[in-house]
N, C-alpha and C positions, 0 to 999 in steps of 0.2 A: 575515428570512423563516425562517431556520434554526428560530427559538428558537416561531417561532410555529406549525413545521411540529411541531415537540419535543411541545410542548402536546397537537396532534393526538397524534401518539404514543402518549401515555400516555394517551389515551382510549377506547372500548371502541369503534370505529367499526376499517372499511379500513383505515382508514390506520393506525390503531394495529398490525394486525398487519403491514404494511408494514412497518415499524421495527420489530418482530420480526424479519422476516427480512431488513432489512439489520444487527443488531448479530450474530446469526449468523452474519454473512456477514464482518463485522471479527472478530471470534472466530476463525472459521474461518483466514481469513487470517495471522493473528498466529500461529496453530498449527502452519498449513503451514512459514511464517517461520522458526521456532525448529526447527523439523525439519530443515529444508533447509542451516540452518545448519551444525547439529551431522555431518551427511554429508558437506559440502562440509570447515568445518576438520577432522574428527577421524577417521572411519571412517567411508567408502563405503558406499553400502547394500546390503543382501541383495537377492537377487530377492522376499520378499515385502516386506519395509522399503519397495522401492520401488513394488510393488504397491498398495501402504496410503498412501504419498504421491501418486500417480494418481486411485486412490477419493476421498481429500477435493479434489481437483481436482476430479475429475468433481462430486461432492457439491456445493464451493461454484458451479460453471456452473450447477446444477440451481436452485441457491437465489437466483441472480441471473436464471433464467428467469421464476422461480415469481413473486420480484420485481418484473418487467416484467408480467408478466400480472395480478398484481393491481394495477399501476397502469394497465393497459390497460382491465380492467375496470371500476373506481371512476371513471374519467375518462370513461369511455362512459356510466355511470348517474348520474354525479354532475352537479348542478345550481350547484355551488358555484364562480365564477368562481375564485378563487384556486387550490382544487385543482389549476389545472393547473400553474401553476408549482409548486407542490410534485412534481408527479407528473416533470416535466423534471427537477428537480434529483434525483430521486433514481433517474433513468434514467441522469443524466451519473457519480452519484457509482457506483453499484454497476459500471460497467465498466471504473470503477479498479482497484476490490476484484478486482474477477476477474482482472485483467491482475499480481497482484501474484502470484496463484495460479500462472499459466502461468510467471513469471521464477521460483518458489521450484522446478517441474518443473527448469528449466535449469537451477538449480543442482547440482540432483540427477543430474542427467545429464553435468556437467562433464567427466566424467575416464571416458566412452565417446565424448566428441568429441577424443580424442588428450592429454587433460591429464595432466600428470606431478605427484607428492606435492609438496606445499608445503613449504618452506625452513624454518627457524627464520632468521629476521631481521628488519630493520628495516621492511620492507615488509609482511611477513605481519602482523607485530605492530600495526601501522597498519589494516589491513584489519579486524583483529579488533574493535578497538576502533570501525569506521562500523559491523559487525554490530552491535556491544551497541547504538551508539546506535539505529539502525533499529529493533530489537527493542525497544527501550525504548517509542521514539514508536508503535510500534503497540500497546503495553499501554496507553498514555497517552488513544490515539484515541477508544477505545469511552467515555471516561470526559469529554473532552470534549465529544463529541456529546451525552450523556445528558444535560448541565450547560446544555449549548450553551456554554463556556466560552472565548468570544472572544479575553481575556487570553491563556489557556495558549496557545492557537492559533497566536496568531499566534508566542509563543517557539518552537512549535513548529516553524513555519513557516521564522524566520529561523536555528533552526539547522539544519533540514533543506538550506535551501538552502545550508547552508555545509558540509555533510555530501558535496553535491552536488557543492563546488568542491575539498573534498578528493580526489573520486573523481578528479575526472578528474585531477587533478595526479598523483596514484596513478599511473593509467596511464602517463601521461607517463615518470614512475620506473623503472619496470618495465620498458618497452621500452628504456630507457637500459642496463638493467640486466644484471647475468652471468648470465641463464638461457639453459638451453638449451629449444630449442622448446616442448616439454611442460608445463614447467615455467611457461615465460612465456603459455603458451595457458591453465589452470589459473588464474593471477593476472587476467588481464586480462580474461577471461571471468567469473571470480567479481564482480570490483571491478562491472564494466560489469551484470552482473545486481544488485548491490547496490542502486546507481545508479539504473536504473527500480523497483525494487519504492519507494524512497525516495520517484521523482519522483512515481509512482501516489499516495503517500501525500500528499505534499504537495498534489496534488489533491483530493485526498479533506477534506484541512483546508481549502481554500479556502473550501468548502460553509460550513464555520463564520461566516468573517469578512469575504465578498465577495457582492456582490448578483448574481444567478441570470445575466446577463448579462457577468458577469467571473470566470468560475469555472474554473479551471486558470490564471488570471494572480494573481501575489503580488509582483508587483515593489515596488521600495519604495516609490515615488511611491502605488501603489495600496494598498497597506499604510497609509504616513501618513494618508492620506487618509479611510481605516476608521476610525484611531485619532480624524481631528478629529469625526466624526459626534458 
């Protein structure tokens, strides 16, 4: 379905702008990402720094509105049976995108809910490296949907989910661990926001390599299964 929604895309109809403003909308995302990053490990933001992380929040809500209503629209004029299942998948995939928006906020916010500066150690250092990966796969994203690129997907996919079982082992760590309050609130709040913006994403890939009725499930049985088609 993906590959055949793609096509539409690239042609000069609704839907093609449609898929204007959902790659905007992973753009967007990706951008918030790498911001919220660099605040949470390195220096806290200013009162406008975080101003300007707010506005593309608000920005990408707007463009997941604008999203919904020209699929609200083209579905109410369109004659075309299939539309609508394009028009479902790309209601379920764009309120990912936004929810990935709302966790890079909480990032940014960590350390006005009582967090204390980050350690140098073996834990932070571990955290660092699920950021790059996250940030990796969301450069990655906008390049497979373009492709419709199944294969990368699903790698995508299965190391997302293993990003995922880092995390939580993370925590596990961390609460074992010598912080004091702040300190341990900071880590565990950061890891646990990682976590959902990932697991958002991992949804978002589904759309690639699952049929419109299994989309946010990637288990491996349903994965195998993609690959025998």
């Amino acid at each position: 379905m993906l590959r055949e929604l793609l096509t539409l895309f690239r042609s000069d109809d609704p839907i093609a702008r449609m898929g204007q403003s959902f790659s905007e909308m992973l753009d967007l995302a990706r951008d918030l990402t790498v911001a919220a990053g660099v605040y949470y490990f390195d220096t806290p933001p200013t009162p406008d720094e975080r101003t300007a992380i707010y506005r593309q929040d608000v920005q990408l809500n707007k463009l997941q509105r604008r999203l919904r209503k020209q699929v609200i629209t083209h579905l109410t004029l369109s004659t075309v049976p299939t539309d609508a299942a394009y028009g479902l998948l790309l209601m379920s995939l764009v309120k990912d995108v936004e929810r990935i928006g709302d966790y890079c906020k909480n990032l940014v916010e960590v350390y006005d809910e009582g967090g204390g500066p980050l350690p140098d150690d073996q834990n932070v250092a571990e955290l660092r490296e699920l950021r790059a990966a996250i940030e990796e796969a969301l450069v990655a994203v906008g390049k497979v949907f373009s492709k419709s690129d199944a294969p990368t997907a699903l790698d995508l996919i299965r190391h997302g989910r293993e990003v995922n079982r880092r995390c939580d082992m993370l925590v596990t760590r961390i609460a074992q661990g010598p912080y004091d309050a702040a300190t341990t609130t900071t880590l565990i709040l950061g890891t646990r926001y990682y976590k959902r913006i990932q697991s958002h994403l991992l949804n978002v890939l589904s759309g690639v390599v699952m049929p419109l009725h299994k989309l946010d499930y990637y288990d491996e049985d349903a994965l195998a299964e993609f690959e025998d088609e």
